[in-house]
N, C-alpha and C positions, 0 to 999 in steps of 0.2 A: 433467651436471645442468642443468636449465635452470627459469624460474619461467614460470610463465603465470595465469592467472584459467579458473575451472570456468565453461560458458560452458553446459553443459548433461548432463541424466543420465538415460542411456534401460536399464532394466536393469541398472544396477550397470557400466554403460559411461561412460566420462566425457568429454568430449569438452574440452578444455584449450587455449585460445590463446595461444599464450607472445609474447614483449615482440618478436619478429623477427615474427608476425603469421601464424605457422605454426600449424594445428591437428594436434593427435594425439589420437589413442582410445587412452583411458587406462583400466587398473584399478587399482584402490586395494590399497594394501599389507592382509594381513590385521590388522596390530598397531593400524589403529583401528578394527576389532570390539573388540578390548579393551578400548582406551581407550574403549568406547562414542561414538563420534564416527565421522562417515561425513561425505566430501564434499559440498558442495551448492553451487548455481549461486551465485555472486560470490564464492567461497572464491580467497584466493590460496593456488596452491600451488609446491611444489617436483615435479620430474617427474624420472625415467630414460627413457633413450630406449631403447628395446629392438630395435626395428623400425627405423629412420629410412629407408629406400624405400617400407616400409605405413605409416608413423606412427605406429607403434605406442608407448605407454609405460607407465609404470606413476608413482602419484603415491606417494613416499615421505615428503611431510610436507603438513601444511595447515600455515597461517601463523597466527599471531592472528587473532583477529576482531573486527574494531569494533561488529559485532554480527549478532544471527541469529536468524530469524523462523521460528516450528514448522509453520506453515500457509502458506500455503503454503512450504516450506523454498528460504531464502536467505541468505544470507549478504554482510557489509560493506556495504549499503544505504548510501546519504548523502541519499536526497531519493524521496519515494511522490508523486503523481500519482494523487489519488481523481477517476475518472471520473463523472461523474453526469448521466445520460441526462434530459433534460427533458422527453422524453414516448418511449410505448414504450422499454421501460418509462418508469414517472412516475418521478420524481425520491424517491432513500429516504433521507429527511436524516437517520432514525437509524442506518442503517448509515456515513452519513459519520460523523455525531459519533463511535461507535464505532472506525472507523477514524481518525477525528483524536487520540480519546485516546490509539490506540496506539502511533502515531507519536510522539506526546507522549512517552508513557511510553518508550521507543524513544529517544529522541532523534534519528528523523529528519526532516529537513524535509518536510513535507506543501505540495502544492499541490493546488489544487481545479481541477477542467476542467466544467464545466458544458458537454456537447456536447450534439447538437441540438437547436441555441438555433433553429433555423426551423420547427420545430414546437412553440413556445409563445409565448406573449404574452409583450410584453417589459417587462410590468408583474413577469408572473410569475419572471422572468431576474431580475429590478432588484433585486426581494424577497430572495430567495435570497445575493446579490448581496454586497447590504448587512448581512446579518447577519454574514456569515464578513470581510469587507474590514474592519466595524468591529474586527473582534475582532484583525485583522492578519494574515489569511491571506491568501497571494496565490491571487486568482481568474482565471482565463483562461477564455474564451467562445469553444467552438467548431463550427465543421460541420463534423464527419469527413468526410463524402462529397464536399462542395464546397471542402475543404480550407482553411476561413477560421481563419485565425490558428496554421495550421500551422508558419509559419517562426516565431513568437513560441516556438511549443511548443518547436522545436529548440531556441531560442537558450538557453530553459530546463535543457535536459537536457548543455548543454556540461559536459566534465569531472565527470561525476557516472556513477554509478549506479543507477538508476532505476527503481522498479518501477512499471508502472500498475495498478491494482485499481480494482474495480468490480462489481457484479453481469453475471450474464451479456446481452448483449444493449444495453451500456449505450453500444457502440463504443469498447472499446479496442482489437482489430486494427482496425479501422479506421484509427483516429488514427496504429496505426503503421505500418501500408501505409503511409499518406498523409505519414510522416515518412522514410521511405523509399523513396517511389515507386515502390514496387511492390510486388505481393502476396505478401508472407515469412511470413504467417500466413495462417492461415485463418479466414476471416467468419464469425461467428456468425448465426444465425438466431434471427426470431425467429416465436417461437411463436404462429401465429394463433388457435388455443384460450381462450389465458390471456394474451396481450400478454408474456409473459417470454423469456428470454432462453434459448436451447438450445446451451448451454455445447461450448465445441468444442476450448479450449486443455486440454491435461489436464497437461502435462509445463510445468515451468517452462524457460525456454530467454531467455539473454542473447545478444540483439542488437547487435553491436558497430557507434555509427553515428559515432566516428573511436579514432583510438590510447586515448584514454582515455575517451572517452563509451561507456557502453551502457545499455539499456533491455530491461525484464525484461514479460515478455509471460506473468503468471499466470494458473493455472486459476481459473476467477469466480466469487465469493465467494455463496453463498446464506444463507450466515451470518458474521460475523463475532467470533469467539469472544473475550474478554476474561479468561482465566483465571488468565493470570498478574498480573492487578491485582485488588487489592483491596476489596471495593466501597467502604470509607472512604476508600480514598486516591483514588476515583474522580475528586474534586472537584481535584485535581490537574492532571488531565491537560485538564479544562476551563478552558485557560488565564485567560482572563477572570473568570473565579472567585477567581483567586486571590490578587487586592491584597485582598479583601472578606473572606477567610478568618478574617483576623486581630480578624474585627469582630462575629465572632460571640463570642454570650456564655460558652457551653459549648464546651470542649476536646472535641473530639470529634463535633463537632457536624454532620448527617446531610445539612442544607440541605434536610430534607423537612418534618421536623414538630416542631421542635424554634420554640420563640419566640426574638424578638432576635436574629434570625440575620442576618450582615453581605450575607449571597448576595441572601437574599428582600428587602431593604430596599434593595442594586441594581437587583434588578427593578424597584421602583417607582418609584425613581428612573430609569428608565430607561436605567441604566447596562449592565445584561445583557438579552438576547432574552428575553422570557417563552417563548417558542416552542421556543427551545434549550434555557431550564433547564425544559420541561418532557417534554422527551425526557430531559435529564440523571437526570429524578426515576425514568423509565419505565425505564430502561437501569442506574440503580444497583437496583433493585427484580428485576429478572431478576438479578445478578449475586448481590445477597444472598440469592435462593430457591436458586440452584444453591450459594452456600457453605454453607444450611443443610441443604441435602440431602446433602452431602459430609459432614457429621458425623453 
């Protein structure tokens, strides 16, 4: 028996790197059809060797999970990496927010990549910039193609797990070529039609870039779903939100339209973005139409 990490799943084939740095092609025991549980990329598991000249094996247990993402499916996360293209495409701060809440809710650490910063004004970089640093995310500035601030990126991803997400098109094969030096995925294009992005990764697949680092290369997001949250607890996962919570008048209270509320009187104080809680207002208003349509 031997343990390794799910490193990728093409057809119900698993592909397993165990702790000696060997891979084998692995199928999964039938008993987690039962247990309704199926392996996914960052799963620790246990392995049988069946084959050991084909590498062949089979995985007879998953391990715990620190935790585990429906959309794309992964498993033991410690740190996401939201990409955000600053032109072709333009930059979609409500799918980051989206994706920061989830992390939030998640518990994993989020960092921000703002990539091609050479195709925008660096007023428009600064903006961005300083909304997410106030709030205490870490922001890194990059050129995937001329590789500026590539080693910064690695140094980031040491001893973690890591997935990058993004919409399509926004360069994250890129960014991991370019963490890798050399081409391990494949480029996305982008669409001269509509400036968007013509998604290319479809399978999730862990890149191992030493004994304990790897980086997760997902299929790219054209939406980002929020279903397993709340729309009231939304105000949660907007972390800056939440020393102000406490300051509204009403338990329960929406931060859209309710008076004396501690969030909107940040605002004006200029303690939260206006610009952020007014995607926050736009993003809990989509979540509560799909939980009223659910009933």
């Amino acid at each position: 028996m031997l343990e390794g990490i799910v490193i990728s799943n093409i057809s119900n084939l698993y592909h397993v790197k165990t702790e000696n740095g060997e891979i084998y092609n692995c199928n999964a025991r039938g008993k987690f059809k039962n247990d309704e549980i199926t392996p996914v990329a960052g799963d620790r598991v246990e392995i049988d060797i069946i084959d050991e000249s084909k590498k062949d094996g089979v995985i007879i247990k998953i391990k715990e999970r620190t935790n585990y993402i429906k959309r794309p499916k992964m498993a033991n996360l410690t740190q996401m990496i939201f990409v955000v293209s600053m032109k072709l495409p333009k930059p979609d701060l409500e799918l980051l927010d989206k994706q920061l809440a989830y992390a939030e809710y998640m518990n994993i650490k989020p960092i921000i990549c703002l990539n091609k910063i050479d195709l925008s004004k660096e007023e428009e970089i600064q903006a961005i910039e300083d909304i997410y640093q106030k709030i205490g995310y870490t922001v890194i500035k990059t050129n995937a193609k001329q590789k500026i601030q590539i080693e910064k990126l690695k140094e980031l991803l040491q001893h973690q797990i890591t997935a990058f997400s993004g919409n399509s098109g926004v360069g994250k094969s890129t960014l991991i070529n370019g963490i890798f030096e050399t081409d391990i995925t494949e480029e996305g294009l982008i669409s001269q039609k509509n400036k968007r992005g013509k998604n290319t990764t479809t399978q999730v697949r862990l890149y191992s870039l030493d004994q304990d680092s790897y980086i997760a290369d997902t299929p790219g997001f054209s939406t980002f779903a929020l279903e397993e949250i709340q729309a009231i607890d939304l105000c949660h996962y907007f972390i800056e939100f939440v020393p102000y919570i406490e300051k509204c008048q009403f338990i329960g209270c929406s931060h859209i339209k309710e008076e004396k509320c501690g969030i909107k009187q940040a605002i004006e104080a200029g303690n939260i973005s206006k610009e952020r809680y007014e995607r926050y207002c736009k993003i809990y208003q989509e979540m509560k139409q799909k939980e009223e349509k659910r009933w």
